[in-house]
N, C-alpha and C positions, 0 to 999 in steps of 0.2 A: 618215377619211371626212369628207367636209367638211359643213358646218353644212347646208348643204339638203340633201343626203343623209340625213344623221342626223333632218331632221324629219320628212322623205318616212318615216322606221320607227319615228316612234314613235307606236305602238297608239293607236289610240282606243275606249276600251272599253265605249263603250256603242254603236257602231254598227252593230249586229247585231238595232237594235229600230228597226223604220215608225216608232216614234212618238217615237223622241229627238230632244229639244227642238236637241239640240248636234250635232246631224246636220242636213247639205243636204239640204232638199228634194229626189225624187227625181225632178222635173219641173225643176230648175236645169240650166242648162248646166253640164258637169262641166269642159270648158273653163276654164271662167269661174272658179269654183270652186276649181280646183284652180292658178288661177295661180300663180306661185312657190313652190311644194312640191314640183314635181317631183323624182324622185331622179337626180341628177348623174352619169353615166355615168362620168365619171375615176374613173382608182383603180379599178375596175369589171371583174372578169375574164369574159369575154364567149364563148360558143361558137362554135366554123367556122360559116361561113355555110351555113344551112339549104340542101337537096337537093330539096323539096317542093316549090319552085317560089316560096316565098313571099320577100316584096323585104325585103332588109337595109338597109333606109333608114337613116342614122343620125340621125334626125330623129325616128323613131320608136324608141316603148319598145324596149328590147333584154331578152333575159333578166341579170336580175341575182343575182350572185355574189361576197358582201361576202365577204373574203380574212378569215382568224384571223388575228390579230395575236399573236405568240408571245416574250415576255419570257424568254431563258435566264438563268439566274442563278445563279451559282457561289460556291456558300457555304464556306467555309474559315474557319480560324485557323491561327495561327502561333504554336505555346507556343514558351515558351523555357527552357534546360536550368534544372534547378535541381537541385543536389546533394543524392545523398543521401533522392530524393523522386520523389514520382508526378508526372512534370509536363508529360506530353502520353496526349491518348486514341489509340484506334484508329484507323487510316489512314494511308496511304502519299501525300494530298496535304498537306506542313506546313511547305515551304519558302517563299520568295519564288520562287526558282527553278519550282517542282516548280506551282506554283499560274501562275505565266506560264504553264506548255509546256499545261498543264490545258486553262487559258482558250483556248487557241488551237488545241489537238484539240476542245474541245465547237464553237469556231466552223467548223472543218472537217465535222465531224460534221453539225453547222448545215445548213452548203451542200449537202453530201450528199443529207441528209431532204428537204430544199426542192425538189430538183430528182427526188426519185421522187416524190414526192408527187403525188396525180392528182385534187385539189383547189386551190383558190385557200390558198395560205398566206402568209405576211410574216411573216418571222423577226427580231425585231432584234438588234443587234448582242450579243455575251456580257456581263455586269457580275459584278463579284467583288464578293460583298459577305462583311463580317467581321463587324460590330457591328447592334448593336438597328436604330440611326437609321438606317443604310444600307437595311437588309432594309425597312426600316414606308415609306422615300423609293420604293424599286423597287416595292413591293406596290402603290400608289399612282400607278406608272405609268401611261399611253394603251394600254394593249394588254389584250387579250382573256383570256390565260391566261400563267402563270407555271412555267415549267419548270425546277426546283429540281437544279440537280448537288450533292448534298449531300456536299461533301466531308470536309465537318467542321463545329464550330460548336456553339453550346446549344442546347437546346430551345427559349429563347426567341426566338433568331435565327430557327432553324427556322418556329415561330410567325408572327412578325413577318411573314416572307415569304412562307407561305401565308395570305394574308387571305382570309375567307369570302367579301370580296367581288369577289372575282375565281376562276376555274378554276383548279385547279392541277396538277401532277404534280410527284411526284417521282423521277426517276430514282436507281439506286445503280449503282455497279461492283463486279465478284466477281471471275469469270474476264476481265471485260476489261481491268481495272487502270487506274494502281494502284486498290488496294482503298479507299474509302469509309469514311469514320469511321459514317455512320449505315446502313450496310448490317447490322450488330451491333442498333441499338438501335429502329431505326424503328418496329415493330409494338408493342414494349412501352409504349415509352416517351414516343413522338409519337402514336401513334393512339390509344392505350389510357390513356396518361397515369399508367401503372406501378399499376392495377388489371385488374380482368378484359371490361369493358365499353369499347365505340369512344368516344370523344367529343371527337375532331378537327373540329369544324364544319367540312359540307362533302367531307369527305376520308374515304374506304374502304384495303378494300386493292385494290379497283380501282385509283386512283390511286398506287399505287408500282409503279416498273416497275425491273427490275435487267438492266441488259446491253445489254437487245434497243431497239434504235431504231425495230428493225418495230415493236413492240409500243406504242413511244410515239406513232409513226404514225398508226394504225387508231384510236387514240384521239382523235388530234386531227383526223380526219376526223369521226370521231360529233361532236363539239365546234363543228365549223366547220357541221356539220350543222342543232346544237341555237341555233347562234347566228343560222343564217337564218332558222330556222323561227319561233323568237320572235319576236312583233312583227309578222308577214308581213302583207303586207298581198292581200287577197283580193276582187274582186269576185263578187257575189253576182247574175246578172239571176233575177229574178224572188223574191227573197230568200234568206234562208240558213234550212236546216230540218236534218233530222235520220231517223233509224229509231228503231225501240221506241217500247214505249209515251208515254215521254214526249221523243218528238220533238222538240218545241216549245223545251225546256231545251238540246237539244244545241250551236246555237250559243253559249249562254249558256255553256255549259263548258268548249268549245272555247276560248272570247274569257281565261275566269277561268285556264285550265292553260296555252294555250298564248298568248296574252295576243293572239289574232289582232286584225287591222284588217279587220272586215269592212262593207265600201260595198255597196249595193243599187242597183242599177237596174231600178226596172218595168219588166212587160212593154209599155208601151201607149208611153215611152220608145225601148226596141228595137224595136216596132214602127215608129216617124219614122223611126230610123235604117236600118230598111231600107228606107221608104219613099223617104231620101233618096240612100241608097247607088243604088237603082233609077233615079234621074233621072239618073243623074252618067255619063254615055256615057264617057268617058275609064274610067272603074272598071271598068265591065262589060265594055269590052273586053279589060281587064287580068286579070278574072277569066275571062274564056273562053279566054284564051290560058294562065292557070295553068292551068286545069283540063285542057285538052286536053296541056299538058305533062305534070300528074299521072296521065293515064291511057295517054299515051306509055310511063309507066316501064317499063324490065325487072322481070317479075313480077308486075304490076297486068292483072289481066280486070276488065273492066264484065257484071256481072249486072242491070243498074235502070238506068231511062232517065239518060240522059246528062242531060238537063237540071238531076236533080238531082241532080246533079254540080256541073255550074255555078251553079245554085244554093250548094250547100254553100262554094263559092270568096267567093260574096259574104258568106255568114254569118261566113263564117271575119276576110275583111277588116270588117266590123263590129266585130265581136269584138276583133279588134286595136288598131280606136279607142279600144274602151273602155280596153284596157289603154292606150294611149298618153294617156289624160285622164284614168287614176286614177293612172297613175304606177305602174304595177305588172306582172308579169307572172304572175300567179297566178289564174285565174278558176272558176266553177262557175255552170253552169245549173241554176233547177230547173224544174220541172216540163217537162224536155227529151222525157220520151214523150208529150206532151199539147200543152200550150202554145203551142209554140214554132213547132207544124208548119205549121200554118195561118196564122203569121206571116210566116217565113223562107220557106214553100214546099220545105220539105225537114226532114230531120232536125239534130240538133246531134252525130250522130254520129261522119261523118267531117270538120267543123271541129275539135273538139275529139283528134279522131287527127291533124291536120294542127299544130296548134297543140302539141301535146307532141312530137311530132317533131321542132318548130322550136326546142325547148329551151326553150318556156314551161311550167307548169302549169294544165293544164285539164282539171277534173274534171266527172261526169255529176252530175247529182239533187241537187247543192246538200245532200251528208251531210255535215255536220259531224260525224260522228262520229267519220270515217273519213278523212276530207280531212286532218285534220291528220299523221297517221302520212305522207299521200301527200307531204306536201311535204320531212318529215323525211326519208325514204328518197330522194326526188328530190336533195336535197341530200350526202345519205352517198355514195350511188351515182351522183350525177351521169349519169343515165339517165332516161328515163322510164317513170311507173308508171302498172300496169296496175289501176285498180280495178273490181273484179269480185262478181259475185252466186257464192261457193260452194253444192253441192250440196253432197248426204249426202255424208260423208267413210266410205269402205267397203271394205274388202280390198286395204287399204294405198293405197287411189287417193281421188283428191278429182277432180271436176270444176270448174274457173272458168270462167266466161263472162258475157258485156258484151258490145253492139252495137258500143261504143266502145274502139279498143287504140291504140298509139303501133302503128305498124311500126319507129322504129330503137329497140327495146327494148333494143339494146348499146350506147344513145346513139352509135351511128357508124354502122353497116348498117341499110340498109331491107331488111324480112323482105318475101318472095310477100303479095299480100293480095286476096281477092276481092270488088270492090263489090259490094256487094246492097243488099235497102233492111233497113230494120229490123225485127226480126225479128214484135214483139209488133201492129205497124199494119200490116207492110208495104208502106213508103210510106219515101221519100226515100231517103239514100245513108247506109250500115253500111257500115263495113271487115272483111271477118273476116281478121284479120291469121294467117298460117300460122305460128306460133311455133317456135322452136326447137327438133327434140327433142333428148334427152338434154341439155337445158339445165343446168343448176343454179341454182334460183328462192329467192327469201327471199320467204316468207308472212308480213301482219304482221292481225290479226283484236280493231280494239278493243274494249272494250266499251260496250255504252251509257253507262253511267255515267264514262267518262273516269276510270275509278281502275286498270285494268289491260288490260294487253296480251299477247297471247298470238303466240308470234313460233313459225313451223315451218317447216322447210329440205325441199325439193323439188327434182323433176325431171321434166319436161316429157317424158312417153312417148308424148303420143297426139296429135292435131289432129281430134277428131271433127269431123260435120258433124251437130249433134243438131239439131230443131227446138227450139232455145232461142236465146239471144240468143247473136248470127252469132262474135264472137270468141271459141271453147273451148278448153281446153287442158284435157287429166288429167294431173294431176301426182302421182307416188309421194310417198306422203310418206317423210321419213327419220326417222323417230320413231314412238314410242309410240301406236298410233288410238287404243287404250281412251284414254290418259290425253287425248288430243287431243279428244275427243268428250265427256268430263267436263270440261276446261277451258276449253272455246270458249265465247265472248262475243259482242255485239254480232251483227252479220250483214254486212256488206258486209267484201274484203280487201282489203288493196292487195299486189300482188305485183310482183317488179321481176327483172330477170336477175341473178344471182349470189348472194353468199351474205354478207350485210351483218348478221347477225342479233348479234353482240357489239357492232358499232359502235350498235346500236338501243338494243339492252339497255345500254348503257354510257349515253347519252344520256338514257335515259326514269328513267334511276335519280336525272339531275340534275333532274327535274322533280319527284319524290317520289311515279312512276309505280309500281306492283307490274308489274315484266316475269315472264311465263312462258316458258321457252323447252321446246319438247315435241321 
């Protein structure tokens, strides 16, 4: 990543408080402000260009997708004979020979993984390493995580190479051959340290995988997941808040676990900008023409006056500045049922369904409770998520719904959707997005307090039309109600299509999160 990349992510953590001293005023031009920190689009893995109608300028912010950087390292020795005497361990790599053809199946293997992979990854190139000072030089590499072919080697090579301060795994071979010196010794003697108790810093039996490349896979999607979400940087208009009792805190926990960058921008701010987005005749005509393309679509009805429609096009390009002058692609309204309306002249409903479509992140009500799981799952799943008010969960079914849904919930297809206005004013533009049935959904439900997650796997049976807010889905759940209804937390969900729930839980374990999965 290059050096203004890298400053555009690193956290500022105290900007989630009006009144830090080390934060811009939120009456500054953020223009101005933000000159030279923006994040560098090279190196930058980028989505197809949006279907919504919205412009892929490259002048403006893009969504961003920093790639894992993935270190293979192939640990071996080479005993040699001695008469008479014990003088090589277990394993079928211990030649010169046998550790070349190694190195150069794990770099095939390499290109392999790379190319199924359905995330941003950079693999570099293989390193055999033998001794202490080799393994302590690799650990100490520019990449993300370390992926250990333990062929052979001490425990302290071993060691050396997984350094706490970088991710690691370790791969073995069984049936895939040859066999691995530390396929015998790993659990006892590297994680356990030849007692009964773990004490690998850093390192589970999560992290050994034998055979399977799938398995190393899905892990380093949660990984590549866990490494965008750290750090992220988030607009806040109207500030950042929270549910529960002590709402107030929830930023503040967010910023401490998941180490977020959160920028604010007032309402009275937003309000200029649409004041001035409204003078700018070139724009408005660009958004009457989006919008009238937006309700062109196949499977889009207009239930609520068109205007605020066109309205929501301008909201949406405001919104867009912001991110292109904080340098981010990550936003949240709050006070969007209230605030906002009598600002924008419409809801922030269908912006913010327009803006996740487009492969940004844009969440409703400014929860940080719950925001953070949104971006983690956005990144696993490379999709967009649906964050939702759950009802009673009851005879095996749960209800979710939100005024606000992406419609390409499989990040590629736009689902049917019917404008309305919102449900609780009835006023501006709501999407009720027709979801999928017989979907298969990953539910993630944090809790207030940012120390546990409660993760449940679903399926999309029903699309009611209840008087509730306009996007609903019942979803079966595939687990346990009782134990579901004694472990649920916090109140808002984020749900997303498919079924991500080990990639989370693998993720939330590296945060020193308690995961539930029901």
């Amino acid at each position: 990543m290059s050096q203004t990349a890298r400053k555009a992510r690193e956290p500022n953590r105290c900007c989630y408080t009006a009144a830090c001293s080390n934060c811009p005023s939120s009456g500054l031009a953020r223009r101005e402000f933000l000159t030279g920190i923006g994040v560098a689009t090279a190196g930058l893995f980028l989505p197809p260009a949006a279907t919504t109608g919205q412009s892929k300028d490259p002048l403006r912010q893009l969504p961003i997708q920093v790639p894992l950087k993935v270190q293979p390292a192939l640990l071996y020795d080479l005993p040699e004979r001695i008469e008479a005497r014990t003088w090589r361990s277990w394993g079928g790599v211990q030649t010169v020979q046998a550790v070349s053809a190694e190195k150069d199946r794990i770099q095939r293997e390499m290109a392999l993984m790379k190319t199924a992979a359905d995330f941003p990854l950079e693999i570099l190139p293989v390193v055999a390493v033998r001794t202490t000072d080799e393994a302590a030089v690799v650990a100490k590499g520019a990449h993300d995580m370390t992926l250990v072919y333990a062929a052979g080697g001490r425990l302290a090579e071993l060691e050396a190479l997984t350094s706490p301060e970088k991710r690691n795994l370790i791969f073995l071979r069984h049936r895939s051959g040859p066999v691995y010196r530390w396929y015998l010794p790993a659990h006892a003697r590297y994680l356990r340290k030849n007692v009964d108790e773990f004490s690998q810093p850093g390192m589970g039996t999560e992290d050994v995988v034998v055979d399977s490349h799938d398995e190393v896979l899905w892990r380093l999607r949660a990984l590549y997941g866990l490494k965008n979400t750290l750090g992220k940087r988030i607009v806040a208009v109207g500030g950042p808040s929270g549910w529960g009792r002590d709402y107030k805190l929830a930023p503040e926990r967010a910023c401490k676990v998941w180490k977020l960058d959160i920028q604010t921008l007032s309402y009275p701010d937003l309000g200029d900008r649409i004041k001035r987005a409204r003078q700018n005749e070139a724009l408005l005509k660009r958004c009457s023409s989006q919008a009238e393309r937006y309700l062109k679509q196949k499977g889009i009805s207009l239930e609520t006056s068109r205007q605020f429609v066109s309205n929501s096009f301008i909201l949406t390009e405001v919104l867009r500045g912001l991110l292109d002058d904080f340098h981010t692609d990550a936003i949240t309204i709050n006070g969007c049922m209230t605030t906002i309306m009598p600002i924008s002249e419409t809801t922030a409903c269908l912006p913010l369904s327009i803006l996740n479509d487009d492969g940004y992140m844009a969440f409703c009500e400014s929860d940080f409770v719950v925001i953070p799981s949104g971006i983690l799952l956005h990144y696993i799943s490379s999709k967009p998520q649906f964050l939702n008010d759950p009802c009673y969960p009851h005879d095996g079914l749960v209800t979710l719904a939100h005024c606000t849904a992406p419609r390409k919930m499989d990040g590629n297809n736009l689902e049917r959707a019917r404008i309305l206005t919102h449900f609780e004013s009835d006023y501006g533009a709501a999407p009720k997005v027709e979801m999928r049935k017989g979907q298969k959904v990953t539910n993630i439900a944090p809790d207030f307090a940012v120390r546990k997650y409660v993760g449940v796997e679903g399926e999309i049976v029903d699309t009611p039309f209840l008087p509730i807010c306009r996007s609903q889905i019942e979803v079966q759940i595939k687990g346990d109600m009782d134990r579901l209804l004694q472990e649920l937390r916090g109140f808002h969900w984020m749900t997303c299509y498919g079924d991500y729930l080990r990639e989370v839980g693998y993720a939330l374990k590296k945060t020193g999160l308690d995961w539930i999965k029901v």
